[in-house]
N, C-alpha and C positions, 0 to 999 in steps of 0.2 A: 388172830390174823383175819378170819374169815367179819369179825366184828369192825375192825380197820377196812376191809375190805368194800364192807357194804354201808359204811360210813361215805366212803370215798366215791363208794358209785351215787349214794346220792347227790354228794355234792358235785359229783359231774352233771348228773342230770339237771341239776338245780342251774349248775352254768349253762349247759346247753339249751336249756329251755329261755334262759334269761338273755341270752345270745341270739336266740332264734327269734325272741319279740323284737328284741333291739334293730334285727333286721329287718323285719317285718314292718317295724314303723319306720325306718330310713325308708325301704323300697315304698309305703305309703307317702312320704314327703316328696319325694322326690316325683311318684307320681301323681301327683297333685301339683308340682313346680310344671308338668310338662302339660297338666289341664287348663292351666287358667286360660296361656292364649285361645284356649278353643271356648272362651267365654265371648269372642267376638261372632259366636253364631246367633246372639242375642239381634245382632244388627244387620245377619247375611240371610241368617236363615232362620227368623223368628216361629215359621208357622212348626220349628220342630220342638220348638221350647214349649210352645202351646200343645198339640198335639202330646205331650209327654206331661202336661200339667195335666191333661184332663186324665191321662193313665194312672197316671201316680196319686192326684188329687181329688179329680171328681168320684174316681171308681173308690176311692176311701171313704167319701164321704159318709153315707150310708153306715156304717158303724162309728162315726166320728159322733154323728147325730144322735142315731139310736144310744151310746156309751155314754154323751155327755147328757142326755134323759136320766137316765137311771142314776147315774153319780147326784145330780142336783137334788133328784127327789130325795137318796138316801140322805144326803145330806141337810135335807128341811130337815126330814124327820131324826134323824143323830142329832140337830143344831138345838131344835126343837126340846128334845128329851133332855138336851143339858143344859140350855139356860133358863129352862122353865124353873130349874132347881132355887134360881140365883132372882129371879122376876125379871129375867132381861129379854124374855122372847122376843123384845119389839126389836132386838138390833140379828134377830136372823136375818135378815134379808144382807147384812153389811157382812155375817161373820160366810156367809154363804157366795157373797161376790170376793171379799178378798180370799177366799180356799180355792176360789175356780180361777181368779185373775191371775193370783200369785203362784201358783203351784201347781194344781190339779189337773189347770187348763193346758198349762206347756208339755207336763210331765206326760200327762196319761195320752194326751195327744201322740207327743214324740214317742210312747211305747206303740201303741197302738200304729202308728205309721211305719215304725221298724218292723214290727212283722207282720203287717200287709203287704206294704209297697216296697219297703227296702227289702226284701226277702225275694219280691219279684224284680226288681232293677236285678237283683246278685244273679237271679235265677238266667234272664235274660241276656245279659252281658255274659253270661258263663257258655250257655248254652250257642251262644254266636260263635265264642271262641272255641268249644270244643266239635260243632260241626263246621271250622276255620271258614269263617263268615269274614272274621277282623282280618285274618289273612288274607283274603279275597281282594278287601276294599286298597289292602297296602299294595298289591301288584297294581290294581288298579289306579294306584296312585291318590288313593282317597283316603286322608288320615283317619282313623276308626274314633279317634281322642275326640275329634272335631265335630265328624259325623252321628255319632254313635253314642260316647261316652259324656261328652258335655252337655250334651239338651240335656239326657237324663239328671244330671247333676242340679242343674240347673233347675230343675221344674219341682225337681224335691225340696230345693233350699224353699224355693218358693212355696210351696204347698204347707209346708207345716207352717206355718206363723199364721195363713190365712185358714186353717184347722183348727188351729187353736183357739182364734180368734171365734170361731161358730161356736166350737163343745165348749168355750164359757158361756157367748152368749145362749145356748139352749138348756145347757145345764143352771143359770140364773130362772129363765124363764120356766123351765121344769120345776125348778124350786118353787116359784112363786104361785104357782099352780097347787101344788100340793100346801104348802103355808095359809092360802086363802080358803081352799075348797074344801080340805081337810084341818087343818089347825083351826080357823077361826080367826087367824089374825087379819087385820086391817091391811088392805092391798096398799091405801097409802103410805103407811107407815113404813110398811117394806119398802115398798120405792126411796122414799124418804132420808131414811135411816142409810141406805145405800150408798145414794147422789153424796150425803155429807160426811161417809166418813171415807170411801174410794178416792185415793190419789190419783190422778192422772200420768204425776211425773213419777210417786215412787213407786206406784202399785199397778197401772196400766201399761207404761212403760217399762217396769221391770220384767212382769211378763211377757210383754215383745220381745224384749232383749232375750230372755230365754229361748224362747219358741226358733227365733233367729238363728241362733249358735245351733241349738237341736237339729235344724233341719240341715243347718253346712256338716255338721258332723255324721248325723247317720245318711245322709246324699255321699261325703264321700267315703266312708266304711261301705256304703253298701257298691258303689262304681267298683271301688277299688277291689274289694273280694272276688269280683264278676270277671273284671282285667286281669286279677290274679291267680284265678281259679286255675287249676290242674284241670287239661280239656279231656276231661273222664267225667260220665256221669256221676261216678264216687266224690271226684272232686269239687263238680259242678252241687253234690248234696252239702261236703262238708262245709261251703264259702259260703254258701244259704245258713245253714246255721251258723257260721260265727260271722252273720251279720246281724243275727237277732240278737245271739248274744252278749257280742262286742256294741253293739250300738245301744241296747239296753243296760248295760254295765257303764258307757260313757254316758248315758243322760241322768242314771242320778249321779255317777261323781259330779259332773258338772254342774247337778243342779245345787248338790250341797255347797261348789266351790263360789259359784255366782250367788246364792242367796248368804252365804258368811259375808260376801263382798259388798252385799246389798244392805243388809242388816246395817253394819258399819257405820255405810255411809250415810243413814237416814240422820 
């Protein structure tokens, strides 16, 4: 009995929990149906879209840089040590643009902006609501979705594609620094090697197409935890983290889903 017993309470808990995401992501859908019209602050109220890029974006930069340094060098020197094996050192430069274009550059970008900047969107939109700031604006007749919540959305989407767009290109040019200065190989060659084997449409464009979805995705996992945070400092800690690690957990499924998708279709 006691064996039946605690059988049964797991699989209560297993529903309840399964019950409780289910929720979780209705009440995300739905608040996300009631965000978009406040997408027209693009065109009423642009200078908050801006103002919210440089928060989200500019203040990231700085470790977007510095991160996509170190990844390119490590990666001369890994690319370096294994094709030296084969005599192909000359196509580093190629195998080091398509790991930053295609993957490296969206991925580690979209971590690294979830928990800088989406941890502070979560932190900030939480922190409104639990000193009832949102409340405030709604007596005042100032939708908070509009005001408040859609720049932020907004200035994330946008920031990471143009992040990612830099930690490749400085992680290339990292590499190639290291490749010439220390390996010894021909700067030409690297360039070279690059120019001709880098797709534009499957391999530059695929990583936009990443970087894109990452930043709609962790922009509204990180609004929505903030709007949906319990107005307790408790609650206002637990929606910070599970925007790091709700939005970390969503950009590699999505990168494995989109890169099968991509594969495919080449």
């Amino acid at each position: 009995m006691d064996q039946d017993r605690g059988v049964v309470g797991h699989i209560r808990r297993v529903g309840r929990y399964t019950l409780d995401g289910v929720a979780r992501l209705g009440r995300a859908v739905v608040f996300f149906a009631r965000l978009v019209p406040g997408f027209s602050v693009v065109v009423t109220r642009l200078s908050l879209v801006v103002q919210q890029i440089y928060m989200t974006g500019v203040l990231t930069l700085v470790i977007v840089v510095v991160s996509g340094a170190f990844v390119g060098m490590i990666l001369a020197l890994q690319g370096y040590n294994t094709l030296v094996r084969y005599d192909a050192q000359s196509s580093l430069g190629l195998l080091v643009a398509l790991s930053l274009v295609r993957e490296l550059g969206p991925v580690l970008t979209a971590l690294l902006f979830a928990g800088r900047a989406g941890s502070a969107l979560t932190a900030e939109i939480g922190l409104m609501k639990a000193t009832e700031q949102l409340a405030g604006m709604e007596m005042m007749a100032v939708d908070p979705l509009k005001r408040v919540v859609a720049p932020r959305f907004l200035a994330g989407w946008v920031a990471v594609p143009l992040l990612a767009a830099i930690f490749s290109a400085v992680g290339i040019l990292a590499a190639y620094v290291v490749a010439v200065s220390d390996l010894g190989l021909d700067g030409g060659v690297f360039w070279a090697q690059m120019q001709s084997g880098v797709s534009v449409t499957n391999d530059i464009m695929g990583g936009a197409i990443k970087s894109v979805v990452f930043g709609l995705v962790i922009s509204w996992i990180a609004v929505f935890e903030g709007y949906d945070a319990r107005p307790t400092s408790e609650g206002v800690s637990r929606a910070t983290t599970r925007t790091v690690v709700s939005s970390s957990l969503a950009v590699l499924g999505l990168d494995f889903i989109m890169t099968a998708f991509m594969l495919r279709g080449l």
